[in-house]
PDB file of N, CA, C and O in Angstrom:
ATOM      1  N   UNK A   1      75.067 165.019 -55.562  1.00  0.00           N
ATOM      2  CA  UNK A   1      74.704 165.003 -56.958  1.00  0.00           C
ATOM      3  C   UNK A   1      74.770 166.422 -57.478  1.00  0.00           C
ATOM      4  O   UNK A   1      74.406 167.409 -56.838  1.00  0.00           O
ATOM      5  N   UNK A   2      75.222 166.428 -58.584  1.00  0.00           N
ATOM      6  CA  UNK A   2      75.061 167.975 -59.176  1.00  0.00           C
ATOM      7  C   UNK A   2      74.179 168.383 -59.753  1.00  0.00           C
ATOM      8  O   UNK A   2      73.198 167.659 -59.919  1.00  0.00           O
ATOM      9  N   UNK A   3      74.219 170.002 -60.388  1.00  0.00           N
ATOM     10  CA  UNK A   3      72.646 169.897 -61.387  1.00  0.00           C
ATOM     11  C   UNK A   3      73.060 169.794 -62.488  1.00  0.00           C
ATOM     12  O   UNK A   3      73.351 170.807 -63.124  1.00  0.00           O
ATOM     13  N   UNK A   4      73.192 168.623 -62.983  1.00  0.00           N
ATOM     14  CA  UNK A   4      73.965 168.373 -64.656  1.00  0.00           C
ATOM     15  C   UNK A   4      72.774 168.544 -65.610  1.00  0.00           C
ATOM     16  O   UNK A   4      71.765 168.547 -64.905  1.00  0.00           O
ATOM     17  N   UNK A   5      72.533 168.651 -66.565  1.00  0.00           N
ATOM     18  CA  UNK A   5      71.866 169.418 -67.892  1.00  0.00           C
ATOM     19  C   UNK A   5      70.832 167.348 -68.026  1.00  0.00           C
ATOM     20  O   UNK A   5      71.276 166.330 -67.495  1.00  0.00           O
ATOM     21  N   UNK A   6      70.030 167.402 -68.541  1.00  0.00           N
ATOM     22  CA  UNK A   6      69.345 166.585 -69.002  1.00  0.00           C
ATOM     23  C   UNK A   6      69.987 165.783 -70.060  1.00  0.00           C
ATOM     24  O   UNK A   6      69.667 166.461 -71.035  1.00  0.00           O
ATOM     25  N   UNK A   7      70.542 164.990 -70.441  1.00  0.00           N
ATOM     26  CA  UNK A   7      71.338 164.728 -71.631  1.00  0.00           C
ATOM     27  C   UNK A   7      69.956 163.863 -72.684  1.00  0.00           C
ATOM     28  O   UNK A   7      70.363 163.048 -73.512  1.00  0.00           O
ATOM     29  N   UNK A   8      69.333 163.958 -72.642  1.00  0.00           N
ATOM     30  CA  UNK A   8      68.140 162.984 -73.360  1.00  0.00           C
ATOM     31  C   UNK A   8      67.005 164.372 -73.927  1.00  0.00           C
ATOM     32  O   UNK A   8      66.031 163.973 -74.566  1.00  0.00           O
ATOM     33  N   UNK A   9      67.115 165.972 -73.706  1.00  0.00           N
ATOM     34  CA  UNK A   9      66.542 167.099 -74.235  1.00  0.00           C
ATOM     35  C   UNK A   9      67.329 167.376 -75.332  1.00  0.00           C
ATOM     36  O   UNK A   9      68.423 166.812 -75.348  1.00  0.00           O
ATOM     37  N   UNK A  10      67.107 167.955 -76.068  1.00  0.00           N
ATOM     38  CA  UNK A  10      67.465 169.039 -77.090  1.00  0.00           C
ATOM     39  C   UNK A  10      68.877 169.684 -76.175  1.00  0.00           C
ATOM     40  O   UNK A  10      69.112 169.415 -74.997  1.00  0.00           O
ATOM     41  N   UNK A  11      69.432 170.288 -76.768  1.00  0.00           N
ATOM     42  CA  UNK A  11      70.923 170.402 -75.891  1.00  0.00           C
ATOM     43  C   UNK A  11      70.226 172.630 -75.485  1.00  0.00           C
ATOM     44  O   UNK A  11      70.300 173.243 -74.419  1.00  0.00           O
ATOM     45  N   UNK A  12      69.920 172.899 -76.234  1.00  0.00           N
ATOM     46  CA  UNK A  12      69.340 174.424 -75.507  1.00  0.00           C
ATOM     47  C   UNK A  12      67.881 173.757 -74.669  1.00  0.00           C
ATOM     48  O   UNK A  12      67.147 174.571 -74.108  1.00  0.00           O
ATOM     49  N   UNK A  13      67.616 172.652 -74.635  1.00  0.00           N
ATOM     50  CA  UNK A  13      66.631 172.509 -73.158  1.00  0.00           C
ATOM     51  C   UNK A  13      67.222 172.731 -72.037  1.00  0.00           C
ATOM     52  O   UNK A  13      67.062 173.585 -71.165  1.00  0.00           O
ATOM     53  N   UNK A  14      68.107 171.638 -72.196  1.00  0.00           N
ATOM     54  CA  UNK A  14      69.143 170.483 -71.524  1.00  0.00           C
ATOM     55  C   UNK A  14      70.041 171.529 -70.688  1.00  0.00           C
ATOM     56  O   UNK A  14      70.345 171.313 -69.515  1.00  0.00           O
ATOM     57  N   UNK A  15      70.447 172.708 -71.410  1.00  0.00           N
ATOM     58  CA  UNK A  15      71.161 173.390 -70.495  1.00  0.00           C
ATOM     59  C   UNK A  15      70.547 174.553 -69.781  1.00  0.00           C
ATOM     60  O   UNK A  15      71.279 175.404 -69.275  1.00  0.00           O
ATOM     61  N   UNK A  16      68.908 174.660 -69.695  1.00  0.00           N
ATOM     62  CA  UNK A  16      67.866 175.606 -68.966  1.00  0.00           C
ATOM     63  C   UNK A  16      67.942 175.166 -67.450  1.00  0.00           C
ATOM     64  O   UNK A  16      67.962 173.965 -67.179  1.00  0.00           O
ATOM     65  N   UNK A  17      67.974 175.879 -66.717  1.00  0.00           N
ATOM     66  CA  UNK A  17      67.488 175.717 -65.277  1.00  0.00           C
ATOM     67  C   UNK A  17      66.111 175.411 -65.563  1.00  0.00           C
ATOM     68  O   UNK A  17      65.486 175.701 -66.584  1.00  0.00           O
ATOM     69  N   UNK A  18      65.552 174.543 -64.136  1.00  0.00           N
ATOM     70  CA  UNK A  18      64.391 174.136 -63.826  1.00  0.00           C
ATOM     71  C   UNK A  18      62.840 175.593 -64.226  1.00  0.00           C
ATOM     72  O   UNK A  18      61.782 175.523 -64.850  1.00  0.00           O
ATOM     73  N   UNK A  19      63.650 176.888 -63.340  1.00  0.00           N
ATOM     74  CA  UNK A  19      63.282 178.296 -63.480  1.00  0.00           C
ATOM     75  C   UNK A  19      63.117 178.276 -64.609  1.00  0.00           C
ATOM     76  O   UNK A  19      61.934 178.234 -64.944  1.00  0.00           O
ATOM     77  N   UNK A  20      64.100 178.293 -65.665  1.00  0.00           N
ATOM     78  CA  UNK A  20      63.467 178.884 -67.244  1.00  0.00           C
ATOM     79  C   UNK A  20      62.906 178.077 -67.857  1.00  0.00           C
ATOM     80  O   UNK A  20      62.250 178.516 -68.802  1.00  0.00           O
ATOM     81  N   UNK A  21      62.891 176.454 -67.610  1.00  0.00           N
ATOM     82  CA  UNK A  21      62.249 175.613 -68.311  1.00  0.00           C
ATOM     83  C   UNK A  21      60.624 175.947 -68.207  1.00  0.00           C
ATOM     84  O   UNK A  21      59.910 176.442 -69.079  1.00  0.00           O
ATOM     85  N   UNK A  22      60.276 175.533 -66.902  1.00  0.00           N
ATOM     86  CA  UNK A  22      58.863 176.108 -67.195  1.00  0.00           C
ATOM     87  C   UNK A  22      57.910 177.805 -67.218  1.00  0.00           C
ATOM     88  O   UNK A  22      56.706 178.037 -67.328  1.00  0.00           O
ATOM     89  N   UNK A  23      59.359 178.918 -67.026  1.00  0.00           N
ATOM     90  CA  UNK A  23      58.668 179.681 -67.715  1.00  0.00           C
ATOM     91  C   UNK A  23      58.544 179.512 -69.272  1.00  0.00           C
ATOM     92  O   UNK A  23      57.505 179.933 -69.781  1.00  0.00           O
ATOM     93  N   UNK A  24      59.404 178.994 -70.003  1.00  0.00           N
ATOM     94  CA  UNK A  24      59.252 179.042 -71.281  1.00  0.00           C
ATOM     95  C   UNK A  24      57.738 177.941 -71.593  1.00  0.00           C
ATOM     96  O   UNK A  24      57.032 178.030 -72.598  1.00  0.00           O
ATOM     97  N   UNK A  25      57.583 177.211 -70.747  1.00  0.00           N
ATOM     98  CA  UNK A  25      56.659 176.013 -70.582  1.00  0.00           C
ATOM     99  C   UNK A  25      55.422 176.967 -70.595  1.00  0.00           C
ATOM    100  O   UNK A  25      54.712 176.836 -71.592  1.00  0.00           O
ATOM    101  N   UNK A  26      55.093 177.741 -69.839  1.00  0.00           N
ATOM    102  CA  UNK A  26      54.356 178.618 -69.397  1.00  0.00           C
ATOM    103  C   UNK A  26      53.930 179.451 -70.701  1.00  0.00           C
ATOM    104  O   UNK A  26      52.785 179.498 -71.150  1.00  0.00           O
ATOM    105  N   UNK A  27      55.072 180.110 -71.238  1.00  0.00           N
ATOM    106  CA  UNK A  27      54.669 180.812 -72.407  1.00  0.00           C
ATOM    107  C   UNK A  27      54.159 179.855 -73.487  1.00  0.00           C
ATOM    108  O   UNK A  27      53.122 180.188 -74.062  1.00  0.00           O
ATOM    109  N   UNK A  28      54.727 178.764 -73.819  1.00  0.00           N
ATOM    110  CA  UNK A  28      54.077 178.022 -74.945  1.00  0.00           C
ATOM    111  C   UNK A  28      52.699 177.630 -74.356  1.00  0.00           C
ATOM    112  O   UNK A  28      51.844 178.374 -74.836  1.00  0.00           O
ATOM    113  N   UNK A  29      52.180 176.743 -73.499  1.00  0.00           N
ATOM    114  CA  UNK A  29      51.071 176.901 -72.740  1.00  0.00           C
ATOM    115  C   UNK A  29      49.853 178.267 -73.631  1.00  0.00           C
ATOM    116  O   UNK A  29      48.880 178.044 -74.351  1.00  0.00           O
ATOM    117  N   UNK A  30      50.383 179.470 -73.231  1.00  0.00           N
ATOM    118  CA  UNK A  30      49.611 179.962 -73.052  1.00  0.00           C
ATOM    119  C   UNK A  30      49.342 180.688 -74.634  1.00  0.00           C
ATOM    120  O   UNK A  30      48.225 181.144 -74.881  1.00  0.00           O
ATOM    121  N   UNK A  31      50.181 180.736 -75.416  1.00  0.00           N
ATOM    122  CA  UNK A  31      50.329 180.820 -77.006  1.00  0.00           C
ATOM    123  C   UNK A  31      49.439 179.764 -77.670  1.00  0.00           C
ATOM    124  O   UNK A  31      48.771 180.045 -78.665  1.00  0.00           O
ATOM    125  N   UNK A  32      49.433 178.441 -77.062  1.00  0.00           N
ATOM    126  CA  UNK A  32      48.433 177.213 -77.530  1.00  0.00           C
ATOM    127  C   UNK A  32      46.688 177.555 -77.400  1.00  0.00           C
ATOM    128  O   UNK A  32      45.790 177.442 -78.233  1.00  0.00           O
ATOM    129  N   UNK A  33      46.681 178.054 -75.860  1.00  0.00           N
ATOM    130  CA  UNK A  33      45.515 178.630 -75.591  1.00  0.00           C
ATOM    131  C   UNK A  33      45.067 179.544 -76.479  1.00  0.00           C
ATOM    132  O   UNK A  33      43.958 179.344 -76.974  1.00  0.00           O
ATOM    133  N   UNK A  34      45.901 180.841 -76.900  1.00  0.00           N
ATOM    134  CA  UNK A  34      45.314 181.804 -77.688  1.00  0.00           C
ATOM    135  C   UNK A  34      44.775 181.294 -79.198  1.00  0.00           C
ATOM    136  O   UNK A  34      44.330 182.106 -80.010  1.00  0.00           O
ATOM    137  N   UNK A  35      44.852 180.095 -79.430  1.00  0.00           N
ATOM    138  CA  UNK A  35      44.583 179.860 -81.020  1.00  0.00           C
ATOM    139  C   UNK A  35      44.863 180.908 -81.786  1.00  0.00           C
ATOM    140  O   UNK A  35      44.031 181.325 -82.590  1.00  0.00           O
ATOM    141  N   UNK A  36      46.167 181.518 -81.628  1.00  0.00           N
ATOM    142  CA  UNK A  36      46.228 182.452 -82.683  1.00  0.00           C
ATOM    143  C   UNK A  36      47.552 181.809 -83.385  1.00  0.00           C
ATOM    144  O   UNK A  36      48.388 182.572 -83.868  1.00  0.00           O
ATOM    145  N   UNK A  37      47.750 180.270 -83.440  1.00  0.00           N
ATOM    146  CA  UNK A  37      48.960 180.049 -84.087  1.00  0.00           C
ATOM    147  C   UNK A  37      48.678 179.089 -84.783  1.00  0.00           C
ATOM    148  O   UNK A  37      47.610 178.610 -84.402  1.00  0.00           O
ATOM    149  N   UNK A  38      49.270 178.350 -85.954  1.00  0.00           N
ATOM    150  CA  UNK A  38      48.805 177.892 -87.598  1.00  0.00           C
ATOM    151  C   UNK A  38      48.795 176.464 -86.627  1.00  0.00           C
ATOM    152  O   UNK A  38      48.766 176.249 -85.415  1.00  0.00           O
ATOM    153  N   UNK A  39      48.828 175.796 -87.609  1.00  0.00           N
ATOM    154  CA  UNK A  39      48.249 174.163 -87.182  1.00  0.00           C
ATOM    155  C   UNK A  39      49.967 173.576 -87.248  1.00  0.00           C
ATOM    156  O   UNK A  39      50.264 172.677 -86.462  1.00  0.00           O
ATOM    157  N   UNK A  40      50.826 174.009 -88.006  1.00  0.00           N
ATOM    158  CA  UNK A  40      52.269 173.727 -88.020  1.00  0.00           C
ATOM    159  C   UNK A  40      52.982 174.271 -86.782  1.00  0.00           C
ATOM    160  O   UNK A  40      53.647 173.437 -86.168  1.00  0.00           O
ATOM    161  N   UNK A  41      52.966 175.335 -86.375  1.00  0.00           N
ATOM    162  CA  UNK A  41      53.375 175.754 -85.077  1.00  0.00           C
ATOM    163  C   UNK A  41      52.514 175.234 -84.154  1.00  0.00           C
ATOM    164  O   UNK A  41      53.233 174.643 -83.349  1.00  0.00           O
ATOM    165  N   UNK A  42      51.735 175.160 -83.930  1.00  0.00           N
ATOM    166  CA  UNK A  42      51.401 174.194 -82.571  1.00  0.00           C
ATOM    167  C   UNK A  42      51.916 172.902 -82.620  1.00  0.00           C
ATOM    168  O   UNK A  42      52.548 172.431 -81.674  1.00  0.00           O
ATOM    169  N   UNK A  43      51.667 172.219 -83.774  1.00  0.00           N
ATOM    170  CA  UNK A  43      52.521 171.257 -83.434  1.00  0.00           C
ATOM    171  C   UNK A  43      54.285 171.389 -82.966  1.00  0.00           C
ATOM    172  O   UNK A  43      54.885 170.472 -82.405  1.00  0.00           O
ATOM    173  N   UNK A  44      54.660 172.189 -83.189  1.00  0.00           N
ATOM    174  CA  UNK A  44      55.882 172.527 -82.875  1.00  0.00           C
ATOM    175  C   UNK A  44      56.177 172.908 -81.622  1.00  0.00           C
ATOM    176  O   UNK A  44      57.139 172.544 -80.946  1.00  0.00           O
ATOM    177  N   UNK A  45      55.120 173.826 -81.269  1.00  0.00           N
ATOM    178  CA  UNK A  45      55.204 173.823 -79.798  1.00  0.00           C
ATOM    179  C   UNK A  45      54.564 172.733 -78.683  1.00  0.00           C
ATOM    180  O   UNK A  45      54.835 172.622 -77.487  1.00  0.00           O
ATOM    181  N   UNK A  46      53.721 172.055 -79.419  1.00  0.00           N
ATOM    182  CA  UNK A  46      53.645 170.846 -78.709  1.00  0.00           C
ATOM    183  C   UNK A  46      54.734 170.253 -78.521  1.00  0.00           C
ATOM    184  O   UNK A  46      54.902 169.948 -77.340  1.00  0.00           O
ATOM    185  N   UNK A  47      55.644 169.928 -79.288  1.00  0.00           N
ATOM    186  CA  UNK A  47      56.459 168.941 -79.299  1.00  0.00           C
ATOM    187  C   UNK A  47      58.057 169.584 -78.695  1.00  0.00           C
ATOM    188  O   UNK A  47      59.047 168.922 -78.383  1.00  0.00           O
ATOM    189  N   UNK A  48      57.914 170.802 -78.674  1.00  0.00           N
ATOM    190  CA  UNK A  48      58.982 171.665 -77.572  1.00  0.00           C
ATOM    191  C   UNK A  48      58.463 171.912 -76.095  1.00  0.00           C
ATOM    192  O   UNK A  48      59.187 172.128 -75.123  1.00  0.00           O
ATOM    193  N   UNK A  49      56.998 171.836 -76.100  1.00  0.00           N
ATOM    194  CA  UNK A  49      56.635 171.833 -74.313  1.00  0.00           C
ATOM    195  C   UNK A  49      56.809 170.565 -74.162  1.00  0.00           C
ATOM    196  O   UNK A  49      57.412 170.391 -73.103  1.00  0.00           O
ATOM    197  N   UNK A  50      56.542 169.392 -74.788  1.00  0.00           N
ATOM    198  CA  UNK A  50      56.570 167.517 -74.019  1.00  0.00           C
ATOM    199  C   UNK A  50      58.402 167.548 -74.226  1.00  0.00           C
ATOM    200  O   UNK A  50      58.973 166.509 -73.894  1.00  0.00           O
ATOM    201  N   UNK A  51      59.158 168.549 -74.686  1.00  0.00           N
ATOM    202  CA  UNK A  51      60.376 168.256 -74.202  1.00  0.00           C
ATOM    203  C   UNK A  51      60.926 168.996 -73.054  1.00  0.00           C
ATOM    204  O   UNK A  51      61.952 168.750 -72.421  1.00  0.00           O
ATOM    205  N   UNK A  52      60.024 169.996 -72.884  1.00  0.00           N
ATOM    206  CA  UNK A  52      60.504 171.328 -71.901  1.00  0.00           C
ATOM    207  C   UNK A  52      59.634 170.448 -70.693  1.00  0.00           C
ATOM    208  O   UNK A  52      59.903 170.762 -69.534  1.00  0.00           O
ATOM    209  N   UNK A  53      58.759 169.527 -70.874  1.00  0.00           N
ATOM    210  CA  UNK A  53      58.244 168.852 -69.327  1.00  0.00           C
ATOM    211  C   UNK A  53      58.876 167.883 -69.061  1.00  0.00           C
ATOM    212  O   UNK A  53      58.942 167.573 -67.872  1.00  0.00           O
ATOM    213  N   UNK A  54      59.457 167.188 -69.905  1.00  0.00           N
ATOM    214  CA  UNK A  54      60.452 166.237 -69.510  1.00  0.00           C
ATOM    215  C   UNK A  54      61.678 166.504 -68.705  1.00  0.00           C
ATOM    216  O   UNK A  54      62.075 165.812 -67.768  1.00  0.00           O
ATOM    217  N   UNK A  55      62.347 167.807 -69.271  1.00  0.00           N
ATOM    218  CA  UNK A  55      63.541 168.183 -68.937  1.00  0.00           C
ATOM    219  C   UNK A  55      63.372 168.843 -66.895  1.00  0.00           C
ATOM    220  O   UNK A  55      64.231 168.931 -66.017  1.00  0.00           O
ATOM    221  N   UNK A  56      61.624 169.213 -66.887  1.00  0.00           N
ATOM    222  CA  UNK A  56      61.241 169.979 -65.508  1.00  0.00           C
ATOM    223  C   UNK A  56      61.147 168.000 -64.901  1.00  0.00           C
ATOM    224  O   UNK A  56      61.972 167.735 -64.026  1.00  0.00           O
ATOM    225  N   UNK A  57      60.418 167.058 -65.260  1.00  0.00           N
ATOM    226  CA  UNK A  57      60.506 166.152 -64.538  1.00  0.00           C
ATOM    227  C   UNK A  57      61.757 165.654 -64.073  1.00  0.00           C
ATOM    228  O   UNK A  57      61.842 165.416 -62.868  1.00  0.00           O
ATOM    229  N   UNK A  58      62.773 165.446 -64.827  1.00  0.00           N
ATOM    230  CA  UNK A  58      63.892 164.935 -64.573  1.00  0.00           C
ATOM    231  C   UNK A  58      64.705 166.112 -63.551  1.00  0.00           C
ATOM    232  O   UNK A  58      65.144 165.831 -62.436  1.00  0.00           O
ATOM    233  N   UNK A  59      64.774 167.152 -64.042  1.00  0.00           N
ATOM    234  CA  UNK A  59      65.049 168.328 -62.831  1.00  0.00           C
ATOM    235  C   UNK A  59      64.421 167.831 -61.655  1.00  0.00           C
ATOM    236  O   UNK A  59      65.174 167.335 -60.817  1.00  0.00           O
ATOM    237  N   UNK A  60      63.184 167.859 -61.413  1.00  0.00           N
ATOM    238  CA  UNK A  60      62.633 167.192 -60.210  1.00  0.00           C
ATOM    239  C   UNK A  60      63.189 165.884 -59.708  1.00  0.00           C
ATOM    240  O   UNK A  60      63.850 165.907 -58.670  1.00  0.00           O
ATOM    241  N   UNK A  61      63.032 164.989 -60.206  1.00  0.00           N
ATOM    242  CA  UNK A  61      63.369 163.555 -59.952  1.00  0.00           C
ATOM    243  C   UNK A  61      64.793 164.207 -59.184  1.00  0.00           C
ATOM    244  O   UNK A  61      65.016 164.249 -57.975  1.00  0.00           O
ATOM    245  N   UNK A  62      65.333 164.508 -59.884  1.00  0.00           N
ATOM    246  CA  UNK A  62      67.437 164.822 -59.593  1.00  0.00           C
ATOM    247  C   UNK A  62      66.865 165.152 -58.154  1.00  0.00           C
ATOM    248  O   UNK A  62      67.143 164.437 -57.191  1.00  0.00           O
ATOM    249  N   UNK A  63      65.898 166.483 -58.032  1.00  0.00           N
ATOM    250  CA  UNK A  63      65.836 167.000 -56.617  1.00  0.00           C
ATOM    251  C   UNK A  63      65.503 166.610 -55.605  1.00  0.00           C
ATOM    252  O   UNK A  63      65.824 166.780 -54.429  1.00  0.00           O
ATOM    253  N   UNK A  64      64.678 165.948 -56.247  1.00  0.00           N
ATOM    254  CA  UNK A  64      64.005 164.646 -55.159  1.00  0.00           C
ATOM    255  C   UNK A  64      65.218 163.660 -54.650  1.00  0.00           C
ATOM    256  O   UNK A  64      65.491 163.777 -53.456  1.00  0.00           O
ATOM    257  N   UNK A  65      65.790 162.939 -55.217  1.00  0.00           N
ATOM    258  CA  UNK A  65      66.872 162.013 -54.748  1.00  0.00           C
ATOM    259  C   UNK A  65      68.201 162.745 -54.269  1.00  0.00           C
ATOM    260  O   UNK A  65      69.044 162.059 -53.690  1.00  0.00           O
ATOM    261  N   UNK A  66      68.476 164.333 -54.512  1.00  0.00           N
ATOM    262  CA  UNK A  66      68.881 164.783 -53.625  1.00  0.00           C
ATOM    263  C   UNK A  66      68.304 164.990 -52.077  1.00  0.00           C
ATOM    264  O   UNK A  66      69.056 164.793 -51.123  1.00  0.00           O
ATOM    265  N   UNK A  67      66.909 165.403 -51.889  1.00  0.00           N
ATOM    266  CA  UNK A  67      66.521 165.247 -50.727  1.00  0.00           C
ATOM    267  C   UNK A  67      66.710 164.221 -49.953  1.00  0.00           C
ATOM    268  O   UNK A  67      67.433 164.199 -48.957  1.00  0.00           O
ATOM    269  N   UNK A  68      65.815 163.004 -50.558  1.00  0.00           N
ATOM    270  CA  UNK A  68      66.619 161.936 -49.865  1.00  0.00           C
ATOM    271  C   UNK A  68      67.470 161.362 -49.494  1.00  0.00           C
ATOM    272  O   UNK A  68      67.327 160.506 -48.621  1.00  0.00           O
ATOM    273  N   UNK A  69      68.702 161.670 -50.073  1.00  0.00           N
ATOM    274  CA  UNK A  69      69.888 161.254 -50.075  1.00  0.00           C
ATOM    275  C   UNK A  69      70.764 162.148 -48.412  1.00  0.00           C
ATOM    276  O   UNK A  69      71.599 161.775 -47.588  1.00  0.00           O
ATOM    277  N   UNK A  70      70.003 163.357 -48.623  1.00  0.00           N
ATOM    278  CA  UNK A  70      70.371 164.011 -47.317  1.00  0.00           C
ATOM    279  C   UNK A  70      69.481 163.740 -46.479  1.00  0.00           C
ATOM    280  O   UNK A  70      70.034 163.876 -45.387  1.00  0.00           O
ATOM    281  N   UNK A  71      68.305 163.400 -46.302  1.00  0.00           N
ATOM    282  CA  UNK A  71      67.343 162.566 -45.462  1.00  0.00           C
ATOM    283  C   UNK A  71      67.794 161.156 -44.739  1.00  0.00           C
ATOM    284  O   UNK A  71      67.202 160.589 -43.821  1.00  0.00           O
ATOM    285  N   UNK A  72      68.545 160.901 -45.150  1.00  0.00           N
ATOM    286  CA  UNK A  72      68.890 159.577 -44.902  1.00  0.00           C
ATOM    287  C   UNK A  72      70.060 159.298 -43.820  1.00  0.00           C
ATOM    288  O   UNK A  72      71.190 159.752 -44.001  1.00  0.00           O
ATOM    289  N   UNK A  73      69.792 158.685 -42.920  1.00  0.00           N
ATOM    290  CA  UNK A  73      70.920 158.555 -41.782  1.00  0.00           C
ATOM    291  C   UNK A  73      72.185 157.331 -42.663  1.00  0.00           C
ATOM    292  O   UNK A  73      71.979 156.858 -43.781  1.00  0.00           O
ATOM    293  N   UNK A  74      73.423 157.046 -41.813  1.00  0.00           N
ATOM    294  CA  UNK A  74      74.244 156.428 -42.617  1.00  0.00           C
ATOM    295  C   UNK A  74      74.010 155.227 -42.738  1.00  0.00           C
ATOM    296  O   UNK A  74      74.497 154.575 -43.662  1.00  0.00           O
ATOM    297  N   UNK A  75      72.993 154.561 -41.565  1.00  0.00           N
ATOM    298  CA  UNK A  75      72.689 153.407 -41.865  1.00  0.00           C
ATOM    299  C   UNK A  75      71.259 152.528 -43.407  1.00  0.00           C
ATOM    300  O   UNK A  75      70.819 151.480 -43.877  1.00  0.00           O
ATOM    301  N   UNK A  76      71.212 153.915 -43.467  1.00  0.00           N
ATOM    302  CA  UNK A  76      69.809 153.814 -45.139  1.00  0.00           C
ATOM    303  C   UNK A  76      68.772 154.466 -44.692  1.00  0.00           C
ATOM    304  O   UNK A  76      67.992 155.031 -45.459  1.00  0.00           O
ATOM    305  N   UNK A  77      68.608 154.466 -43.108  1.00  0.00           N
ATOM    306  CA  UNK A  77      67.364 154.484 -42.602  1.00  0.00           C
ATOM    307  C   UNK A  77      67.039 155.955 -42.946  1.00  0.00           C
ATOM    308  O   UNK A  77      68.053 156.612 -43.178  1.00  0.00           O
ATOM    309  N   UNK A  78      65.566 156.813 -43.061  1.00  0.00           N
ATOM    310  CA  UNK A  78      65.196 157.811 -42.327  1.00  0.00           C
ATOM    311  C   UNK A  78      66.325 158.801 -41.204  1.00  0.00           C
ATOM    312  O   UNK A  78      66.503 158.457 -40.035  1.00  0.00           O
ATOM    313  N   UNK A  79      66.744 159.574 -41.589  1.00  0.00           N
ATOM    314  CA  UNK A  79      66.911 159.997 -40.065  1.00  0.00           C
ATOM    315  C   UNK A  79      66.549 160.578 -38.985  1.00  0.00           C
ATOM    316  O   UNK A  79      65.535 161.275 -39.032  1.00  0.00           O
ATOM    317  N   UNK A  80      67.250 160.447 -37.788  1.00  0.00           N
ATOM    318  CA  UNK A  80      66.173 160.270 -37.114  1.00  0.00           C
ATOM    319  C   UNK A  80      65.354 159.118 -36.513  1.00  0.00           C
ATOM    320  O   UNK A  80      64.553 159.405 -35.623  1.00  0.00           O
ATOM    321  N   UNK A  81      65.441 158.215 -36.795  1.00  0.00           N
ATOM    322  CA  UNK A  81      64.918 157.339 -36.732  1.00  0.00           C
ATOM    323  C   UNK A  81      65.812 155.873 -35.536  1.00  0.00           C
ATOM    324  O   UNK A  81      66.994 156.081 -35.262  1.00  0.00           O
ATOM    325  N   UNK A  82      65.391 155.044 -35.174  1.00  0.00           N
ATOM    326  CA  UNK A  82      66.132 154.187 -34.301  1.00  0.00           C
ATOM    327  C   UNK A  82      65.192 152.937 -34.754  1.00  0.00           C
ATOM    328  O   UNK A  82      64.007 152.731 -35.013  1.00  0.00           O
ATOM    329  N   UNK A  83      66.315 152.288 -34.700  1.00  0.00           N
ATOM    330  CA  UNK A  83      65.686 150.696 -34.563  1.00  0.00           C
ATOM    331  C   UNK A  83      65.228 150.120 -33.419  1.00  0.00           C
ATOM    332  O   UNK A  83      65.398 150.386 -32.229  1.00  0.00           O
ATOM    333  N   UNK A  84      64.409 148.998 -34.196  1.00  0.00           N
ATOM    334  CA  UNK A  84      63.600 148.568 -32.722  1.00  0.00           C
ATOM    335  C   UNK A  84      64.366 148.087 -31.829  1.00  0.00           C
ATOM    336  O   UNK A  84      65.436 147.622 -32.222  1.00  0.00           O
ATOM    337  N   UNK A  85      63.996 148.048 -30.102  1.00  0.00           N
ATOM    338  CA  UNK A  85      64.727 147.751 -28.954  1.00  0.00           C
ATOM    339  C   UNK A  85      65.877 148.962 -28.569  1.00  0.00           C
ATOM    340  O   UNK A  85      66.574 148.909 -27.556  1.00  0.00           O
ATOM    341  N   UNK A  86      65.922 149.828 -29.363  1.00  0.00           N
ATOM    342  CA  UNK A  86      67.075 150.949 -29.015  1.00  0.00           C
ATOM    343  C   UNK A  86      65.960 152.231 -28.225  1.00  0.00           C
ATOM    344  O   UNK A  86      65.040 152.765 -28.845  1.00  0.00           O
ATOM    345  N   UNK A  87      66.227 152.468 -27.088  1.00  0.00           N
ATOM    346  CA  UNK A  87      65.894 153.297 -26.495  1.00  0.00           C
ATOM    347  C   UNK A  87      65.981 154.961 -26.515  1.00  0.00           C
ATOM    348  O   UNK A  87      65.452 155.618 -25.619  1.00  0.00           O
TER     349      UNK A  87
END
């Protein structure tokens, strides 16, 4: 599997690595905390971090089913692994 861009983000999410997604995640985060921003920009950055966490879940998910996918012997199983009665 490759690391293809999120196609369901904003297209400058969509093309962030996992890395810059949640530093930028990080900075809005912590701009929310400071209450030093109007009631219009937070909402704005609310609604750019629930897209910047989406875009880190789906990054994950991808990575995850890459793991497994190399986890996996050719028969589906675990690898590593033997079926019962095999010695």
């Amino acid at each position: 599997m490759t690391d293809t861009p999120d196609t369901a983000a904003p297209a400058d999410i969509a093309s962030l690595s996992f890395e810059a997604a949640m530093g930028e995640l990080e900075t809005i985060v912590r701009r929310l905390e400071s209450g030093d921003v109007s009631l219009e920009e937070s909402v704005n950055l609310y609604e750019r971090g629930h897209a910047l966490r989406s875009h880190c879940e789906a990054r994950l998910a991808a990575a995850q089913a890459r793991i497994e996918q190399v986890s996996l012997a050719a028969d589906g199983r675990p690898a590593g692994t033997t079926s019962f009665g095999e010695g």
